[in-house]
N, C-alpha and C positions, 0 to 999 in steps of 0.2 A: 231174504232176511231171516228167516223159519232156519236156512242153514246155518248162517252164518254164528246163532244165538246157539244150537247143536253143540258145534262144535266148539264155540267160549265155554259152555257148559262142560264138557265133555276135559277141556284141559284146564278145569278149575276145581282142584280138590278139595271135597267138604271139608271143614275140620272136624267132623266128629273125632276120628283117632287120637290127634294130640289133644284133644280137649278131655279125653280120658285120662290121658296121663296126666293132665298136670291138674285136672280137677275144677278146672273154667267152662264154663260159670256153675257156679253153687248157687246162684238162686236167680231171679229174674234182673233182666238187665232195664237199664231207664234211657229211653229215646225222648230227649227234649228236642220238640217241635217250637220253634219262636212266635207259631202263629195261629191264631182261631183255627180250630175246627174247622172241616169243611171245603169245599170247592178243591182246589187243585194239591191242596195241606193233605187231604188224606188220603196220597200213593204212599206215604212215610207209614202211615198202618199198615196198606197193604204188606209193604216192603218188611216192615217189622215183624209182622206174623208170617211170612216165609221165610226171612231169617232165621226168627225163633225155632222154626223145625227143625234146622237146620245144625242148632245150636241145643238144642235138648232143651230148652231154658229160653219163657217167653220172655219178648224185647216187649215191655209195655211205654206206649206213646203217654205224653204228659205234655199237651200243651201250654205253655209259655209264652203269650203275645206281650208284646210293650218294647218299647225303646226304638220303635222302628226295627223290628226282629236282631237285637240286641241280646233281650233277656234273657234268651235260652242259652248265648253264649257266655254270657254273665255267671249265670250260674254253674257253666261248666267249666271257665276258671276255677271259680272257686272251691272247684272238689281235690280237696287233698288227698284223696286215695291212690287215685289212675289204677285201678281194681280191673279195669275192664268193663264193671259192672253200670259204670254212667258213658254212653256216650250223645250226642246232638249237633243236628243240624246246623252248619255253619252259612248262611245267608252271606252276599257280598257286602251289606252293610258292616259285617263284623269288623271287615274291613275300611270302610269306609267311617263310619260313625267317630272309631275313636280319633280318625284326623279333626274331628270338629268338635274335641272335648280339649280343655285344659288339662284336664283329670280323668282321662278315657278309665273305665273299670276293669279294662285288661289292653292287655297287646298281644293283636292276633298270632304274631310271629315268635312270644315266648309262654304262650298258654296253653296251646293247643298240642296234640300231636295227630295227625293228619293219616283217616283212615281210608277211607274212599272220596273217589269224587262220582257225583249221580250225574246231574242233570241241569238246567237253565229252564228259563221260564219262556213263553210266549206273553208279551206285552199287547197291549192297545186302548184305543181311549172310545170309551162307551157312550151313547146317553139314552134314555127311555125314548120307548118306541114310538112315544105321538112328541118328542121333540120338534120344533122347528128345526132344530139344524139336521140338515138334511145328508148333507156332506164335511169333510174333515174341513174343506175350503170355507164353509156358512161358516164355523166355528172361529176358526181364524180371525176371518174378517170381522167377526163381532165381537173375539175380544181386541182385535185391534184399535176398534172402534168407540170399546166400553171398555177402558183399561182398568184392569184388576177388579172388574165387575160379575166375569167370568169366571164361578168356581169348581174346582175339578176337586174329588177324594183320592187320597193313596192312602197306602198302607203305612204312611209317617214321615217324618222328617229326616230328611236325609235318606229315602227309600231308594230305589233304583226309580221307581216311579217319578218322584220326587225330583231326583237329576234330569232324569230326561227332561221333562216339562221344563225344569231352568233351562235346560240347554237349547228347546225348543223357541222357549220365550224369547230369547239374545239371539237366535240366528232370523226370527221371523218379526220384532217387536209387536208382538203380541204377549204381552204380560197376561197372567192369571193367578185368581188367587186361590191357593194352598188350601186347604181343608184337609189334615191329620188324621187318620183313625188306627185302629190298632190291626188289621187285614183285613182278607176281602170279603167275608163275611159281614164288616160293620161299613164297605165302601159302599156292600153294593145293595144293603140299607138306606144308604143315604142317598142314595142314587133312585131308590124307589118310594122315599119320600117326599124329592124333591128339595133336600136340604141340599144339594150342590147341584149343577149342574150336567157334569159329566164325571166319570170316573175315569182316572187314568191307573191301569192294576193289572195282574196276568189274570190271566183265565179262569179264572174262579166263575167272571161275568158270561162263561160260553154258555152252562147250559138255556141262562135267561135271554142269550143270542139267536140263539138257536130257538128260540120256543115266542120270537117276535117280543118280549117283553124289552129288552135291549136293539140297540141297533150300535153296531160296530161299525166307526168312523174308517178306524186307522191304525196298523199291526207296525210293530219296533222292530222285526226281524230282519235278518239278511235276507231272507226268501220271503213269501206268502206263507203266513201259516195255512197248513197241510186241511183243517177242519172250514175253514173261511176265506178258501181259493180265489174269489171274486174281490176281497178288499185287497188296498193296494198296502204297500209298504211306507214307510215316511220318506224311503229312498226312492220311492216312483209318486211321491211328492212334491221332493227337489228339496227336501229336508234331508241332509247327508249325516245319520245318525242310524246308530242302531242297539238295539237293549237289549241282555237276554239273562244276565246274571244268575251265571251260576253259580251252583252249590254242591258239598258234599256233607261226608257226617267226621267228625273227630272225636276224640279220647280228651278228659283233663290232660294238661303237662307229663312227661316222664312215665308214663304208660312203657309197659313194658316190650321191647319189640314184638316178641311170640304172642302177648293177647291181641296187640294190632294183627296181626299176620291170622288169628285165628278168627277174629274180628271178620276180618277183611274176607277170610275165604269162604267165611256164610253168608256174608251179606254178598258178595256178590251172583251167585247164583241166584239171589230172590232179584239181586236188582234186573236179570236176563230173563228170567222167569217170563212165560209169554202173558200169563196173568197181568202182572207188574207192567210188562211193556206195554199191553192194551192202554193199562188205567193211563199211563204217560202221553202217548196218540189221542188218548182223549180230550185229555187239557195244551194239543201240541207241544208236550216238553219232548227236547232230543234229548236220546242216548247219550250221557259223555264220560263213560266210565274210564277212570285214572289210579292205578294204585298207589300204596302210599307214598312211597319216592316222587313219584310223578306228581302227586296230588301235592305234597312239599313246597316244591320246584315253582308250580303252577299258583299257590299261597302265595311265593315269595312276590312271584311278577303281579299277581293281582295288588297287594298289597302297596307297592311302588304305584301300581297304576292309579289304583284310585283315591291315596294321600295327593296328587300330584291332581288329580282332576278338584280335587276338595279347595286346593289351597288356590286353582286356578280359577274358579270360582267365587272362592270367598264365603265358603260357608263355613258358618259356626253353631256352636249349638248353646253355649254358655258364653 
């Protein structure tokens, strides 16, 4: 792995040189994060302050939570410049949300311009350590049992969270009810209040996993995540689903190709950075690095994909 990260590095060149010439960035640049502080949200700092070195010129983080991680791309519409000097995290809701608005506040496929892609989440559904449900199957059976009595937290409506759980609910009749917050931060609050019963959210909930405060039912991945070997997947459940939604970072609209490319060739070096990598293995997100072309391309299909999971569902927001 140690080699393979070498050698990306090795044929990925800084941009210091052209950023000389043409005088990018002159001051600090702005990474909107869509989500609280915290838990698995701050490899983007990481990621950002080795950028930044990279880039002469610090990348400062400005978390943005609300809309179901909408907001930070809200707001990166709407920047008229395409300077270089704003860019932010694109979450798969960006693309999903505005299929369930009359009046979506942008369209992912004419506001963005498309500068790397990072990484995917590891999913799973939580609840406190002295819970009765014991296993992912207690759970089940008891909201099968107490329909819509059973309430889980995500990070919002319309979340990746949020999907699965519907998709869970219709293939198992097992209804549950929704409880909204603005990420994992505030899920996994309510989760240790007692105000929902389970939390369905990425890994924000490991370190409380890990330290017996939580108990982890049940991981959305194609594989076992790598930190929590011993739980099963929802596909060695006999639940045929799987969740990982990823993510990259973008520019407003009509950026200009050279600051993307210049963009692109600092951030990526922080994003292989073994520092960088550790924090990711921490919260099991994979490596999915894509440049912009590719990242494009990979927009486009997501895009299709998850208007079409929205409409086949029948969610709305308004």
């Amino acid at each position: 792995m140690t080699r393979i990260f070498r050698r990306a590095l090795l044929a990925t060149p800084l941009a210091a040189p052209a950023l000389a010439q043409t005088g990018f960035p002159n001051r600090p640049i702005r990474l909107v994060v869509p989500w609280l502080p915290g838990g698995s949200a701050d490899h983007l700092r990481l990621l950002a302050e080795l950028a930044g070195r990279n880039l002469g010129q610090p990348i400062v983080t400005e978390n943005r939570p609300g809309v179901s991680g909408t907001l930070g791309p809200t707001l990166l519409a709407q920047e008229p410049r395409g300077d270089g000097h704003m860019i932010g995290q694109i979450p798969i809701t960006a693309f999903r949300i505005p299929a369930m608005m009359r009046r979506p506040p942008f369209d992912p496929m004419a506001d963005f311009t498309w500068v790397i892609h990072l990484s995917g989440y590891c999913f799973g559904v939580v609840v406190r350590g002295d819970s009765p449900y014991r296993s992912w199957e207690d759970l089940l059976a008891h909201a099968k049992a107490n329909p819509g009595r059973v309430s889980y937290a995500s990070p919002g409506a319309g979340s990746s969270s949020h999907i699965a759980m519907e998709r869970i609910a219709a293939e198992t009749g097992a209804p549950f009810l929704h409880v909204p917050y603005r990420g994992g931060t505030d899920t996994a609050q309510a989760l240790l209040s007692g105000a929902v019963d389970c939390t369905a959210d990425s890994t924000s909930w490991a370190p409380l996993v890990q330290d017996g405060t939580f108990r982890l039912l049940v991981t959305w991945g194609a594989e076992r995540a790598r930190g929590f070997p011993e739980v099963r997947t929802l596909r060695e459940t006999g639940i045929d689903i799987v969740s990982d939604s990823p993510f990259g970072l973008a520019a407003p609209k009509n950026t200009d190709p050279g600051l993307v490319r210049a963009l692109h060739d600092a951030i990526k070096p922080a994003l292989l950075d073994p520092r960088h990598v550790a924090m990711l293995d921490r919260f099991d997100m994979p490596l999915r690095y894509m440049g912009p072309e590719d990242y494009a391309a990979f927009a486009r299909r997501l895009n299709q994909e998850e208007g079409d999971a929205v409409r086949r569902l029948g969610l709305r927001m308004d």
